[in-house]
Each structure stands twice: as C-alpha cells, then as structure tokens.
C-alpha positions in Angstrom: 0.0 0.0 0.0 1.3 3.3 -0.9 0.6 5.2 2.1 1.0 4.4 5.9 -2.1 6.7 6.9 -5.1 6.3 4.4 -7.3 9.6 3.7 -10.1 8.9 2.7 -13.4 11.2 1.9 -16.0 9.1 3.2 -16.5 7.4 6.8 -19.0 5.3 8.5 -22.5 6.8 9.0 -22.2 7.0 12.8 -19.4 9.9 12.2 -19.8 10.8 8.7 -19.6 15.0 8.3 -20.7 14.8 4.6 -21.3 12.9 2.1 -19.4 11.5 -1.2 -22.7 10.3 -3.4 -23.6 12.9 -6.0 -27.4 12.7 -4.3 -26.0 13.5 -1.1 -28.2 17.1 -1.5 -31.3 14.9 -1.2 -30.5 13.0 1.7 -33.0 13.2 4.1 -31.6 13.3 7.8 -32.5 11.1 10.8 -31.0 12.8 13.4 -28.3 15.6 14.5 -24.5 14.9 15.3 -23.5 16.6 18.2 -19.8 16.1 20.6 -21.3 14.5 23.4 -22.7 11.3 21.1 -19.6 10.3 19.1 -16.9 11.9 22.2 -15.3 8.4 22.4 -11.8 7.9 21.4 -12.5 5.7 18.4 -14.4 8.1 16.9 -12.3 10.4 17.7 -9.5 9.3 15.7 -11.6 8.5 13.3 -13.0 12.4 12.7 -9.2 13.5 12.8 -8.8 11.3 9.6 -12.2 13.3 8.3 -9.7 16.6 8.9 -7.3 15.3 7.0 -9.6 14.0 4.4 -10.8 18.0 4.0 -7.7 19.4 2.8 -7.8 17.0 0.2 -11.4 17.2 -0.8 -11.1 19.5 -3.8 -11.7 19.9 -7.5 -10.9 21.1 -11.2 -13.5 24.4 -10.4 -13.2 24.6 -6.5 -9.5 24.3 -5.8 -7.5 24.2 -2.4 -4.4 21.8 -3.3 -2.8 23.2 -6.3 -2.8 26.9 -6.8 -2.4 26.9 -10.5 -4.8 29.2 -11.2 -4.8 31.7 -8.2 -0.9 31.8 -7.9 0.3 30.7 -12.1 -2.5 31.8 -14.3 -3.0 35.1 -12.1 1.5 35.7 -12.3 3.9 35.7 -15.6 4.1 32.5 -15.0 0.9 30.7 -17.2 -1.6 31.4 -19.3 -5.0 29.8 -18.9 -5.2 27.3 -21.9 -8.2 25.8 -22.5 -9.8 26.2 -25.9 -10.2 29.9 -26.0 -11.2 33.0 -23.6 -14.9 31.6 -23.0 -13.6 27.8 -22.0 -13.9 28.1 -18.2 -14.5 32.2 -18.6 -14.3 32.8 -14.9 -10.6 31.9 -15.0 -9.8 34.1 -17.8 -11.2 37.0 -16.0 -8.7 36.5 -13.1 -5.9 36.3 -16.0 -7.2 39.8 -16.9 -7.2 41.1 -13.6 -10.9 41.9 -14.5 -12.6 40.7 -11.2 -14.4 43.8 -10.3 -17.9 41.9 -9.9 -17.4 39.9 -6.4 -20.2 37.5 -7.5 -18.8 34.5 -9.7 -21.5 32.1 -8.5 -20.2 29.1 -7.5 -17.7 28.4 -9.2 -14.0 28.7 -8.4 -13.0 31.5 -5.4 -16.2 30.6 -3.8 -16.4 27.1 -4.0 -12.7 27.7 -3.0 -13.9 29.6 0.2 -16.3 26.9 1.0 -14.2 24.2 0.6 -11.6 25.7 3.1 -13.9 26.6 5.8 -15.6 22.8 5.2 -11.9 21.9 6.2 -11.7 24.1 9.1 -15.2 23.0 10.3 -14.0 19.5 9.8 -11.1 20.4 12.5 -13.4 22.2 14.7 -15.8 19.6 15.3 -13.1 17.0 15.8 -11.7 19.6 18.3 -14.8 20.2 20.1 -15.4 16.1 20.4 -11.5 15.5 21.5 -11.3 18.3 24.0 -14.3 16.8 26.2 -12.4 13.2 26.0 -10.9 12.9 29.7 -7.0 12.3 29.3 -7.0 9.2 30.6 -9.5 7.9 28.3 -7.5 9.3 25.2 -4.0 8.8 25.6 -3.3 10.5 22.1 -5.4 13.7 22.8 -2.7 16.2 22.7 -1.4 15.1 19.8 -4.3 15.5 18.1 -5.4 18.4 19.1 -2.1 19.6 17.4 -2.5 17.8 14.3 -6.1 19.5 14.1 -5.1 23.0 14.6 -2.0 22.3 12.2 -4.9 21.4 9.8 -6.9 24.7 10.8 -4.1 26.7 10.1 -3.2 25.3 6.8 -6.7 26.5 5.9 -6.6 29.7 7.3 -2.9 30.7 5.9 -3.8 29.7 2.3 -8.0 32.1 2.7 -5.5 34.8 4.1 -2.9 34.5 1.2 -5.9 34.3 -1.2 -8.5 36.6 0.1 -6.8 38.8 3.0 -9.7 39.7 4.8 -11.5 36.5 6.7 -13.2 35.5 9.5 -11.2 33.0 12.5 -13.8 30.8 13.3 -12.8 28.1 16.5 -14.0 24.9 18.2 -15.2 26.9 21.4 -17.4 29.4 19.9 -21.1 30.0 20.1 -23.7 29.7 17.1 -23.9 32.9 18.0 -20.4 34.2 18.5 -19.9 32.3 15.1 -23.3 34.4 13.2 -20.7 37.7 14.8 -17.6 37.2 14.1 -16.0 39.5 11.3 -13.9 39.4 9.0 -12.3 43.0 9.2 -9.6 42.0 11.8 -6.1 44.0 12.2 -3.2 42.3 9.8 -0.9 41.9 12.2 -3.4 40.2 14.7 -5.0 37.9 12.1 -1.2 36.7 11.6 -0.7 36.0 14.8 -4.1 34.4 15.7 -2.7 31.7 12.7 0.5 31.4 14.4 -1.3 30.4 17.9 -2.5 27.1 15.9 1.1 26.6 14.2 2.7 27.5 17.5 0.4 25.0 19.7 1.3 22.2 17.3 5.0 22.7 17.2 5.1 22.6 20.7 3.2 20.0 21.5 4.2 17.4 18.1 7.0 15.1 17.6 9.5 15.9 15.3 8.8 12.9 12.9 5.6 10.6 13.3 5.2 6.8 12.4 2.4 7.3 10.1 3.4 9.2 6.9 0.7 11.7 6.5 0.7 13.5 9.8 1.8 16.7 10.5 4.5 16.9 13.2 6.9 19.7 15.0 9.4 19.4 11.7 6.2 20.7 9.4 5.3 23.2 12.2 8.3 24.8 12.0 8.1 25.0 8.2 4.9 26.7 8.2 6.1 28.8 11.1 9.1 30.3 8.6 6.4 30.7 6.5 4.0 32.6 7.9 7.0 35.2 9.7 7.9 35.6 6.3 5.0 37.1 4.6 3.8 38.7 8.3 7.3 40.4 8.0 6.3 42.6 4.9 3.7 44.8 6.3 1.1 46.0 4.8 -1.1 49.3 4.6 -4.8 48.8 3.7 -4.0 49.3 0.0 -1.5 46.3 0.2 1.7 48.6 0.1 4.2 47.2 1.8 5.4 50.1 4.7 7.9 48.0 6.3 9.9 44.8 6.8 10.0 43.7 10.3 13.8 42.1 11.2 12.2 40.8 14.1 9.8 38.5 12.2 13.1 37.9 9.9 14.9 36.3 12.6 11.4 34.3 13.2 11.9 32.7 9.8 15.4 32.0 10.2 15.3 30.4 13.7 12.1 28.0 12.3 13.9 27.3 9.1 17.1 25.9 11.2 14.3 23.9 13.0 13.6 21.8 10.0 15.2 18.6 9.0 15.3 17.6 5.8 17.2 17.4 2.5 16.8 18.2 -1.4 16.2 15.2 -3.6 19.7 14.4 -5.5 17.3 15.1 -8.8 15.1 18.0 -8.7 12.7 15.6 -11.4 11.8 13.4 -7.9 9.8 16.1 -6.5 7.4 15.4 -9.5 7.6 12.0 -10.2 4.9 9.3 -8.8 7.0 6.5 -6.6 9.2 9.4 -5.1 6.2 10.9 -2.5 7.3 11.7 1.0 10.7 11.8 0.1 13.4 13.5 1.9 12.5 17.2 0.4 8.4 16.8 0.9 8.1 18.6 4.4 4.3 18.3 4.2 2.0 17.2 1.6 -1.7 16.2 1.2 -1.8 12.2 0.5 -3.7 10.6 -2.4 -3.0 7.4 -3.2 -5.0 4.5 -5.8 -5.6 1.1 -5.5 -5.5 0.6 -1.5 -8.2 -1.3 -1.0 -10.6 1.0 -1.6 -13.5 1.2 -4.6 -12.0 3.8 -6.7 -9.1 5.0 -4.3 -8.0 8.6 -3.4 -7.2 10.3 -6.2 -7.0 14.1 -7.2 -8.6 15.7 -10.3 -7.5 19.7 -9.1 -5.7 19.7 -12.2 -7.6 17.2 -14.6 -8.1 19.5 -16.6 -4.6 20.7 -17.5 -3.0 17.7 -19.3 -2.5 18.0 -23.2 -5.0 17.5 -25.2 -3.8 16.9 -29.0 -2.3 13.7 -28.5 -4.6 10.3 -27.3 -1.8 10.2 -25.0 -3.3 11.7 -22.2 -6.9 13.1 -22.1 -8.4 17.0 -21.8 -8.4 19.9 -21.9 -5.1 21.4 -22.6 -5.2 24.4 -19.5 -2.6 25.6 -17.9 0.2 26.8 -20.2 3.8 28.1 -19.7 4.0 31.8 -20.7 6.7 33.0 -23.0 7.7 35.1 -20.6 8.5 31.8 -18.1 10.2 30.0 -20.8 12.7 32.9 -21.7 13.2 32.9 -17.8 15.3 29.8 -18.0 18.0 31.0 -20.6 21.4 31.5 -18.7 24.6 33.3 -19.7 26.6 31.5 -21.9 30.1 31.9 -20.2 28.8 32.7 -16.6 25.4 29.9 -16.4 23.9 32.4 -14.2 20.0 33.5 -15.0 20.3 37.0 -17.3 18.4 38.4 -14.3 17.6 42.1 -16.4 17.3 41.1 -20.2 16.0 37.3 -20.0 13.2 38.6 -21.9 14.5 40.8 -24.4 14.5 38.3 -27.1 12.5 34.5 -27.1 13.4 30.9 -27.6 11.7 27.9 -28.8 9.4 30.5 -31.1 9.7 29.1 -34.2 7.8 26.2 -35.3 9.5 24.0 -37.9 7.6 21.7 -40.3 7.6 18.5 -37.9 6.1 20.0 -35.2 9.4 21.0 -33.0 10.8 23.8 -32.1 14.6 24.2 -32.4 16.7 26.1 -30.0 18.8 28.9 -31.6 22.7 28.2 -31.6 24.3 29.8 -28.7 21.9 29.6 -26.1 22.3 27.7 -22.7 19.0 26.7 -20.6 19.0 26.2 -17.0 17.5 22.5 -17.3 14.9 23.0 -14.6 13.3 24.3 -17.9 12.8 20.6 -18.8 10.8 19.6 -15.5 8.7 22.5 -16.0 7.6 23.1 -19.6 6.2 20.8 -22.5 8.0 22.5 -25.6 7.8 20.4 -28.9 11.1 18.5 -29.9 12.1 17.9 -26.7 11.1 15.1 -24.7 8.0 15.0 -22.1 8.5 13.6 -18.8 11.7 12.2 -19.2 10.3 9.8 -22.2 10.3 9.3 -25.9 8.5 6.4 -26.2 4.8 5.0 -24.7 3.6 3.1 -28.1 5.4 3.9 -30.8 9.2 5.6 -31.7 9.2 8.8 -30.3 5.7 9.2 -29.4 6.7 11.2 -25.8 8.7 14.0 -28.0 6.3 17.0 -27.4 5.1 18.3 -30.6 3.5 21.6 -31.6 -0.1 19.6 -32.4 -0.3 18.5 -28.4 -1.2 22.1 -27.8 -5.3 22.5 -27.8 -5.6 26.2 -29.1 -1.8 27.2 -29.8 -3.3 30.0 -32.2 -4.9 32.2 -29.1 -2.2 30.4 -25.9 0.7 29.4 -27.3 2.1 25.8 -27.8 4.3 25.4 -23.9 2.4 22.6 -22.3 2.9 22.2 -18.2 4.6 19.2 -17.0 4.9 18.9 -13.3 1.7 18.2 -13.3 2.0 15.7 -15.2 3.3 11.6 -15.6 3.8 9.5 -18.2 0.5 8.2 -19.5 0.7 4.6 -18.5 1.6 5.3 -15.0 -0.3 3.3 -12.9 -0.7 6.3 -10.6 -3.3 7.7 -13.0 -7.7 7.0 -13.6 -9.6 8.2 -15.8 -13.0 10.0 -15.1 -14.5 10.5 -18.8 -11.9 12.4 -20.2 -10.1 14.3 -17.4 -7.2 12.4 -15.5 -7.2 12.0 -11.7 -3.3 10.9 -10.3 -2.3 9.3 -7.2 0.5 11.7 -6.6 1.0 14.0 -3.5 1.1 17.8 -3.6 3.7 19.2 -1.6 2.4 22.1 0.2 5.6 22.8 1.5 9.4 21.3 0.4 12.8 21.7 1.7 13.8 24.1 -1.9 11.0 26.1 -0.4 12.1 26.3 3.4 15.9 26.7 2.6 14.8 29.7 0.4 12.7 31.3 3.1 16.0 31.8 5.2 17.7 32.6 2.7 15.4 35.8 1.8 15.4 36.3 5.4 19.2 36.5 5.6 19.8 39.1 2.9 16.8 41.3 4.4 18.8 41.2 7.2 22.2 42.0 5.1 23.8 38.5 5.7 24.1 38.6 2.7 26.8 35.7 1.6 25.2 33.2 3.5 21.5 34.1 1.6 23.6 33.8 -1.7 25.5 30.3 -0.5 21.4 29.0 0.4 20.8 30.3 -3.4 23.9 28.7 -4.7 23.1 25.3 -2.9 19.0 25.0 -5.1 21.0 26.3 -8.4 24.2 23.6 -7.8 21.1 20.6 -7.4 19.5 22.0 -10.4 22.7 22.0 -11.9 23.1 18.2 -11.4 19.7 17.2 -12.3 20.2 16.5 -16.3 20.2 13.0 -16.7 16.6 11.9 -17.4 16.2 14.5 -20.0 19.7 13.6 -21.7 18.6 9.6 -21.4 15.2 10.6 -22.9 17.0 12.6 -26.2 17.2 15.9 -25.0 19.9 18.2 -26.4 22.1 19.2 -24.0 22.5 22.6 -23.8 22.5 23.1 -19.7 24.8 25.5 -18.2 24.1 26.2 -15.0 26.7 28.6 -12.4 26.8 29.7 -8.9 26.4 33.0 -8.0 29.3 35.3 -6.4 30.2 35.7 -2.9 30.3 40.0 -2.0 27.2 41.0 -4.1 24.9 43.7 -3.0 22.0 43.4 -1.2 20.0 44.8 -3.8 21.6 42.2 -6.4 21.3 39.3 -4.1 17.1 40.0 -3.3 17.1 40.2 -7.1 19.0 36.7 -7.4 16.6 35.7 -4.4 13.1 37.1 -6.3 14.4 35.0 -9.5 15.6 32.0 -8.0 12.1 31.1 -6.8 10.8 31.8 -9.9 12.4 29.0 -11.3 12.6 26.5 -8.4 9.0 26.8 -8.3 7.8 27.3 -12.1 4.1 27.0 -12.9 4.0 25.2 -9.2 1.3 28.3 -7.7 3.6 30.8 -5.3 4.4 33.3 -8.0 1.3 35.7 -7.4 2.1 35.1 -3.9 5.4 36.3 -3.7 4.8 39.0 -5.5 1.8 40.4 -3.6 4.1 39.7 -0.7 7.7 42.1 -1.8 5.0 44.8 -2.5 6.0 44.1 -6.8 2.8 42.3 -8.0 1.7 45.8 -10.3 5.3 46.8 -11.7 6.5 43.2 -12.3 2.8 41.9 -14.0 2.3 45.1 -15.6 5.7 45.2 -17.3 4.7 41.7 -17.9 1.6 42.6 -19.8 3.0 45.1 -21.6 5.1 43.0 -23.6 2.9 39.9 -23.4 0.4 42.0 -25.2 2.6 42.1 -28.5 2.6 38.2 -28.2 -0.9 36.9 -27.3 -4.1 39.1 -28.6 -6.1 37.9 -25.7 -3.9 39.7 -23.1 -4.5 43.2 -25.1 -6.9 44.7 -22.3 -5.5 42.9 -19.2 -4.1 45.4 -16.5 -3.4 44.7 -12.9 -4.9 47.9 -10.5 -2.4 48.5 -7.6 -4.4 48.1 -4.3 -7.4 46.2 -5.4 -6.0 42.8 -7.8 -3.3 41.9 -5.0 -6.0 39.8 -3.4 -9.2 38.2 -4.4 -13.2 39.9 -3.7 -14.4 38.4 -0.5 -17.5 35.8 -2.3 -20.7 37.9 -2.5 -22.5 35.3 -1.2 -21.0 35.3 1.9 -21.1 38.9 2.8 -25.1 38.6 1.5 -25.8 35.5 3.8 -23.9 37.1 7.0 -26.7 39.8 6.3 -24.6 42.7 4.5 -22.8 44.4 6.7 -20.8 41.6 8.9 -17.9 40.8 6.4 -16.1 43.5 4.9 -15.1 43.9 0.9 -11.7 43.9 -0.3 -11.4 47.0 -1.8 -11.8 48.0 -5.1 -14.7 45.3 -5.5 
C-alpha cells in the first residue's frame, strides 16, 4: 500500500460529516451529530482522519491543493489554456485582472472559500469532540489536538494569502459568536491568531511521526518560517508594503534551522509518482489508488490541465507556460547564471519548424529546470520518448489544444507518463495518485535565505541560493537519457554581491525553483511588486498573445481576491467587509 495513513473522503455513517454520493443534496436526515454522542476515542480518531480527508477534498473548479490558477495563471508564469477566452470564462477574468464583480456564482474562489472553511469545520468539530475526551481515556489527545489546529491553520494561511480579509472561526465558539464574528480583523493580529494554531502544534508534536501523512513539529516549524515571512512585509490597507520587520526575519530563520530535511539528488523526484514523501516533501496532502478501496484517493484539481492533442493523455489542454517563463530559464553562456535584467529581451523555442518542434537557436544555454517545468515540442515529455510507438513522448506543436490564441508550452509537473499506474480516468479528465507538496525543503531553505539578505547577511543568503542552483545543476540525466539536447549550463552566483543584487538573485531563484507550481502571485503580492513586475509583464505579453490586449493589474485592489458575495449577502450585508476596489 502506498501510504501508511489512508485519507479517505468518506467514513462510517455513525461519524460521517458529509457525504461523497452525488445525491448526497437529497439525503433526508435522521437525526443531529452533536460532541457529546460520538466523544469516544475511536471516533475520535476517526474524525481526525475526516480533517485530513478536508484538505484533500477539492476539485478542477473549487480548488484548495494546487494553486495553478490563483498563484500561475493570475502571475507571468501561465496562461489559462483551454480552448479559448470563454472555456472556463471565470478563470480568464482572473488572467485579466478583470474581477471587479465579487459574484462569480459558484464556481471557483467561492467554492474555493467553501471548501476551506468545510476543512476548518471538519477540524473544529473534531476539536470540540477530542477536547471533552478525559486524558486518561485518550492517551493521544494532545497530539491530536495539534494535528487538528496544524490542519486549521493550513486553511486559514492559504483564505489569508488568497483573500486577505476572513473571519477566525474556532471549536469553542457559540452559534452565536460564530453568526458575529467578522472578517475585518487588524493584519498583524489575524497573523498572529494563525500562528497560535502553528505555534500550539510545534510545541506540543513530535518531530517525525510513524504514520506518513501527519503533521508533526518538523512541518510546524516550516509553516512557522512561512507565515514570519509574509507577516514580515507589512502592509497598509491598499497592500503597500510600509515596512519589513527584522524581528519576524529572525522568526523565519530560527524555524527554518528547526527543520530537518534534505533536497532530492534530482530535482525531477519532486514530480515524479514512486518518489512521494521523500526527503524534500516537508508536508503534503496524501492521495494514493488502489489501496483497498472502490475507486481509491485520487486528485482531479488539475484534470483538466494535461495536453490535449495527442490520445496520449486526455483533456483539456489548460494551464500553459508563458513565454515570458520560458525565456526565464536561458542563462549566460560563459557565466550559467540567469540573465536576471534582459532574460526577456528576445525569445526561444518561437519558431515552429515543419515537424512540429521547435529548435533552440545556436548559442543559447537553458537552465535545465526548464525541462521539469515546460512541454515544448522537440524535446522530450516527462523524461520519455516512447509510450507506443518511436518517439511518441517527444512534445510536438499539435499537443497544444488552441496554440493559435495560448501558445504551444504545455505544463509538466503536473503531469506523468500516461501509462503510470498512478493515474484514472474519469470521462476524459485524468485524476493521479500523486501527492502535492504544500511545503518542500527548496522552499524552506529559500525562506532563510530571503530572510538573511533582508537582514544584510548577505553571503550566507547567496551560499542558500547557490546550494537550489548547484542541485538544479546536477539534475540532467533523465532528460539527456530521454533525447534531450544538452544545452545546460548552469553557475553559482558570487560571494560580496549587493543586497540589492542578491534579493534580485533571491526574487528570481524562486521563480524558477518553483515554475508554474502556484507561489508566483504570492510572492509578489508579498515584496509589494505584483503591479510593476505583472504590468511590465503585460506590456510585452500583449505584443505576443491578442487575448492579453486589455488585461491590466490595479495597484491596491487585484493583489487579493473579492471576498464571495455570497458570503457577505448570507452574513446579512454588513458583517464581512469587501476587499477594496470590489
């Protein structure tokens, strides 16, 4: 069996919080589910599994694992795909920064809301049944408790990084207190009322846990160094950033030296089904397929991004790479370092030759994370050449759906090989087995390392940087195996550069460590740079794709997502506050 813990989305009717039937709307109930009937240790443990169970209960229109369209499509990382501006429209107008109306029915940020707080009331419930459970009675109850507020912070970081302004909702409050509680609290405070959760289970966890699955004190800490981080760039009301705290700084570093773990020897593992919960996964939401269930565990959040013009794989061709992303990967031809200022003054793999491919110009080196990240015809896809026939895995112009509007550069991390037996098929969208990392060691060694050079230490930021770029710089032999041209050249960077060169290196670094992966948007939003860097982006994005022509991200309003309309209607109006600008 693939996993140690299983998650799974249904449980026994004595316990169960909702249902997985597509009837469940008309099930008629025969009674009410309160603490004080199920507050027995076995079902305890089995609604923590429910908890855990929520923050993998998503979908291709309501996600909450995969950011691909919140933090890709809405960066320079990713275009929507699909077959034009109307397929999926709702995700086009977030490409366009055109989200002025806060009601998009139910599709997408508010299904993602939902889905979220379903998560968190998941938690809360197990909460309110484990804290009435005397201790003797329960000899896991601490621990649990801090798994379940790990799980309710999870939630609550990823509504605060998407819509800013929500309401902390907890196990001991009232219906009433519940019906009052805002959503307009103070930055700072909201931060710190996350932390609590985080803080409560890295105290009270293990470092490691026997089950794989669980969060423990080594995840805590991750998410600690996290959450310092972005709390560190304050914000005014109109999302300016008006200061970086070096106390919160020091936060990240002391939580990042808290974590133990290592970067896969290839940087390919981290995307590959048979390497999950490897040494760099610090936390990830399990799926898993046959393990003894009817139809398994298996994720469709991206189902429907995998290519579509080849009987390959299945539908619907979303979720392209931007020029702009590919051009990011080119590297100095003596030095192998990115070309940090002029990486997009000219583009490669833009000329489509009469079989399909498109042949890098002479001269050029690639940094070959490129070729982990991006489909781009001619070169192999996902480290193969071969399924069925002779060089059937060689990415070819055709696999793109609508190349003509978005461009042929498919996504790939998303993606296996198509006989994997990690993937099912649900009509014509693919499901996968595969984890999604929520948080990886690349991602925790580059928090201290932003948090060293804001605090001007800066050669040991730049050594952090140099150690992601030297793995990327050994992680070429799958594509080589597979046929692909080798035209890597990757270099360290120096010791005794600026701080203002070193951030730069920093901001670009996690570009590329984390292409097309969802954090873009978010780190952006979070420097204070998501309207010069996406606006410069879109002024030059416009000569290449027609459908960007009106697109124009509005300082103060775009950096976060309208609060759903249909929650600020059904808390009666005046209870949550609008973002503004919606």
């Amino acid at each position: 069996m693939k996993k140690n813990i299983k998650i799974i989305g249904c449980l026994l009717a004595t316990i169960i919080l909702s249902a997985c039937s597509k009837d469940f709307l008309e099930y008629e109930p025969e009674g009410v589910l309160s603490s004080e009937n199920v507050a027995t240790a076995d079902n305890a443990e089995a609604l923590v599994i429910a908890a855990y169970a929520a923050i993998g209960n998503d979908d291709m229109i309501g996600p909450i694992t995969s950011q691909w369209i919140y933090g890709s499509v809405r960066s320079d990382d990713a275009y929507k795909g699909g077959g034009g501006r109307g397929d999926v429209n709702e995700i086009d107008r977030y490409e366009q920064y055109n989200l002025t109306e806060a009601d998009m029915g139910d599709a997408l940020t508010p299904r993602t809301w939902t889905l979220y707080y379903r998560a968190i009331s998941r938690a809360n419930f197990a909460l309110s049944v484990i804290n009435e459970i005397p201790d003797a009675d329960y000899p896991n109850k601490a621990i649990r408790q801090a798994e379940l507020r790990f799980l309710r912070a999870h939630s609550y970081f990823m509504l605060k990084l998407i819509f800013n302004k929500i309401p902390y909702i907890t196990e001991d409050m009232t219906a009433e207190e519940k019906a009052s509680t805002s959503n307009d609290i103070d930055n700072d405070e909201l931060w710190n009322t996350i932390a609590d959760d985080f803080l409560f289970a890295y105290n009270t966890l293990p470092q490691s846990q026997d089950q794989v699955g669980r969060a423990d004190k080594n995840a805590a800490a991750a998410y600690l160094a996290k959450l310092r981080l972005y709390q560190a760039y304050e914000q005014n009301d109109t999302h300016q950033v008006t200061n970086i705290n070096p106390s919160k700084l020091q936060e990240v570093i002391d939580y990042a030296d808290d974590v133990t773990g290592a970067l896969e020897a290839d940087y390919g593992n981290n995307f590959l089904d048979g390497f999950d919960n490897g040494p760099e996964s610090i936390w990830a939401v399990q799926f898993s397929i046959n393990d003894g269930t009817t139809v398994g565990r298996t994720s469709f959040v991206t189902g429907l991004n995998s290519p579509q013009g080849t009987g390959l794989y299945g539908c619907c061709g979303f979720h392209l790479a931007s020029q702009n992303m590919v051009n990011a990967f080119k590297t100095d031809v003596v030095t192998g370092l990115p070309l940090l200022d002029t990486f997009n003054n000219t583009n490669i793999f833009n000329v489509v030759d009469a079989n399909g491919k498109t042949p890098l110009s002479p001269g050029i080196t690639l940094d070959p994370r490129i070729d982990h990240t991006v489909g781009i015809p001619g070169r192999p896809f996902k480290y193969r050449n071969t399924v069925n026939t002779s060089g059937d895995m060689i990415y070819n112009f055709t696999w793109a759906r609508d190349p003509g509007v978005y461009g042929y550069f498919g996504n790939m991390k998303e993606q296996q090989a198509p006989d994997c037996s990690c993937y099912v098929k649900e009509g014509p969208f693919v499901g996968t087995s595969k984890n999604i990392d929520f948080i990886r060691y690349a991602d925790v060694l580059l928090f201290k390392a932003e948090a060293l050079i804001q605090l001007n230490q800066v050669d040991a930021g730049v050594t952090i940087i140099n150690q992601i770029r030297t793995r990327a710089a050994a992680s070429t032999q799958r594509q080589i195996a597979a046929g692909a041209s080798n035209v890597y050249n990757v270099g360290t960077y120096p010791m005794g550069m600026s701080k203002a060169d070193a951030f730069k290196a920093l901001m670009f670094e996690r570009r590329l460590e984390f292409g097309m992966e969802g954090p873009r948007f978010f780190d952006l939003v979070r420097w204070g740079m998501a309207e010069p860097v996406l606006n410069a982006y879109l002024a030059v994005e416009k000569t290449r794709r027609d459908f960007l022509a009106n697109a124009q991200f509005t300082a103060g309003r775009d950096e976060y997502y309208p609060i759903p309309q249909r929650e600020i209607d059904f808390t009666g109006g005046g209870l949550y506050k609008q973002n503004p600008g919606y």
